[in-house]
N, C-alpha and C positions, 0 to 999 in steps of 0.2 A: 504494500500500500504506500502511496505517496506522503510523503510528512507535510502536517498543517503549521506546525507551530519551529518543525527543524530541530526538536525533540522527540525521537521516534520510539521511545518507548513510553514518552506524557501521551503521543497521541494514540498509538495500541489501546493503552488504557481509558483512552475516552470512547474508541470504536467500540471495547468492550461493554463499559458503564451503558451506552449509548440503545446496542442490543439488549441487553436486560433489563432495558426502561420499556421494551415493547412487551417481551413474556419470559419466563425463568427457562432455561435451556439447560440442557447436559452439554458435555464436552463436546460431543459430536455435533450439534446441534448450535453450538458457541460456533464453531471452527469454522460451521457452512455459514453461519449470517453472518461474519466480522470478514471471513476468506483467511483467515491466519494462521500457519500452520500450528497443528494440533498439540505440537509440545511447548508454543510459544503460548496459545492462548489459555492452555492450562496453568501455566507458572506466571503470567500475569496477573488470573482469574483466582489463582490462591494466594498471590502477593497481596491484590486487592481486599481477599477474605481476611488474610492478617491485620487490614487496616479498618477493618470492618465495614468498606465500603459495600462488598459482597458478599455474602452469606449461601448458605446450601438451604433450602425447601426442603420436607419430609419427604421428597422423593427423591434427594438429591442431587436437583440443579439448582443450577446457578443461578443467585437474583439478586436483588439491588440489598445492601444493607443500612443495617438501620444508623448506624452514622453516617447516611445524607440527609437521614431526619433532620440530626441533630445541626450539622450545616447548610441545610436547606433556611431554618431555623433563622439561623444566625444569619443567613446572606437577607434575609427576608429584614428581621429585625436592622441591618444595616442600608438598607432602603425606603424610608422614610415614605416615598412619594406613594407607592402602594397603600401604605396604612394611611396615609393622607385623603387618597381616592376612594376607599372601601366605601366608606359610609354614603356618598355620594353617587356610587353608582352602584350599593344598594337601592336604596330611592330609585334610579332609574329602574334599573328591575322590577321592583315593585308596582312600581306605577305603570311600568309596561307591558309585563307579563312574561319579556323576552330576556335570550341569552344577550349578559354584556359582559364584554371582556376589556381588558386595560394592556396596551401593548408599549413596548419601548426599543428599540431599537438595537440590535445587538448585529455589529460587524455589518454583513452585507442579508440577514435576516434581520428577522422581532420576534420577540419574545413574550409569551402571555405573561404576566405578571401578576394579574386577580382576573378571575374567573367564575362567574357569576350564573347558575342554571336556570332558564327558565322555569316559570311555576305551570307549566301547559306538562299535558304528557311526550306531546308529540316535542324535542327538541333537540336543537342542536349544542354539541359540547363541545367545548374547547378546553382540553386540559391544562390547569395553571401548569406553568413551565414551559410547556411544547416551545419548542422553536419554528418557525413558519415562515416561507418565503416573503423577500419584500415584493416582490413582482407581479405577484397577484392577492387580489381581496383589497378591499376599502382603506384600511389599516396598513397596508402597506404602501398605497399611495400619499395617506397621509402622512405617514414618516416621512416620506419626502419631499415632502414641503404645498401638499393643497390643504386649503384648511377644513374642507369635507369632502367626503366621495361616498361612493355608492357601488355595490357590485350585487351583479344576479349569476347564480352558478358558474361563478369565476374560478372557484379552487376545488368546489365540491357541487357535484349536481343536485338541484333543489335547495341549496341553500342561497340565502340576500344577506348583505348586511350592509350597515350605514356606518360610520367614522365620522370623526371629528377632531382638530388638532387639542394637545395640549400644551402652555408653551409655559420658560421659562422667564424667571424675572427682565429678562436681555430681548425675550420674543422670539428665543430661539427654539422650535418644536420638538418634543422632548418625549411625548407619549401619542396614542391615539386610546383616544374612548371608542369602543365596537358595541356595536349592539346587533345580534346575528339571532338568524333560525327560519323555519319553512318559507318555503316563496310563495304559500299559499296561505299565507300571515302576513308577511311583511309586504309583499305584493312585489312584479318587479321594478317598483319606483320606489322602493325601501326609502329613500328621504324625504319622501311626499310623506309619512305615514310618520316616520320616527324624526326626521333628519333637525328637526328644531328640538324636540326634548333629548336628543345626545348633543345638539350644540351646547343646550344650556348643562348640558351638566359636563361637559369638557371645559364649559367656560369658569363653573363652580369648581373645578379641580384646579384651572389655573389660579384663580384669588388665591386656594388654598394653600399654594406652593410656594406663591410670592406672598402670604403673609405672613 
C-alpha cells in the first residue's frame, strides 16, 4: 500500500483501525479488507491489542477497543464547537423531525462531528465520526465556501439534504449545519422546505462561537 503520512507503519495501523470500524474480522478476513500480508496485519493487529486500541470478540476477531472510547472522549471534550452546536441543533431536530448533522472539514474530506437521528421511523443516518467526501452532498459544498446548498441523491439514492455555512469570528467557514433524510420528506427542493430553519440555526451556532 502507498504511505499517506510517509510513516508506513502509522498508516498500516490506520488501514487496520479503519476496517474494524466497519465489522470485527479474523485474521483472514483482516488481511483480505486492508490487502496486507497476513503476518504483517496480524503483528500490527496485536500490537494495536496491547495498546488496547483492538481487542478480540467472543468469537475471536478483531474489533475496535475500548480505549478509543476513552480518546474519542477526550478529542471530543477538546473541541468545544460540537458541545457548542449540540443544543442548537437539537432544537432543529426537534422542531423538524429530521436527521441533522454538524460537519467540519478534515484535509481534502468532512467529518460528522454530532449527529442527530431523526424522530420519523423511516430515516437517514449519518454516523458521528464517519468521514465523507467533500465532492458530493450539501455539506461539502459548503465547506467550500457557498453559504447554502442543496443536494437530491447526490451521494446516496433517495436521500436530500440542505447545508448551511458556519463561520468563524474572522468569517472564515468553519463547519456546515446538515439536515438530511427521504426525498419523499424533504422533497427535491430540500431548501424550499428546510433551507431557512438550518440557516437560522447555523447562524445560532455562529453567535455561539464568536461569543
Amino acid at each position: 500500500m502507498d504511505s499517506v503520512s510517509g510513516v508506513g507503519v502509522i498508516d498500516k495501523g490506520v488501514v487496520i483501525l479503519s476496517a474494524l470500524a466497519r465489522t470485527p474480522l479474523d485474521l483472514a478476513a483482516l488481511q483480505d479488507e486492508t490487502g496486507l500480508p497476513r503476518a504483517t496485519a496480524h503483528r500490527l493487529a496485536v500490537a494495536l491489542e496491547l495498546h488496547g486500541l483492538v481487542r478480540r470478540d467472543p468469537q475471536g476477531r478483531f474489533c475496535l477497543g475500548f480505549e478509543l472510547i476513552r480518546l474519542g472522549r477526550a478529542a471530543e471534550d477538546q473541541f468545544p464547537l460540537a458541545d457548542l452546536a449540540r443544543p442548537i441543533l437539537t432544537s432543529l431536530r426537534d422542531a423538524t423531525g429530521e436527521s441533522v448533522q454538524l460537519y467540519v472539514p478534515e484535509g481534502e474530506s468532512r467529518r460528522c462531528v454530532v449527529s442527530l437521528e431523526s424522530t420519523h421511523g423511516l430515516r437517514w443516518i449519518v454516523p458521528q465520526g464517519a468521514l465523507l467526501p467533500m465532492d458530493r452532498g450539501s455539506a461539502g459544498r459548503v465547506l467550500q465556501g457557498d453559504e447554502s446548498a442543496e443536494s437530491v441523491e447526490e451521494r446516496e439514492p433517495g436521500v436530500a439534504s440542505v447545508s448551511a455555512a458556519v463561520r468563524d469570528r474572522r468569517g472564515q467557514i468553519i463547519a456546515a449545519v446538515s439536515l438530511s433524510g427521504p426525498v419523499e420528506r424533504l422533497t427535491r427542493q430540500p431548501s424550499q422546505r428546510f433551507g431557512r430553519d438550518v440557516a437560522e440555526a447555523a447562524k445560532s451556532v455562529t453567535a455561539a462561537v464568536a461569543a
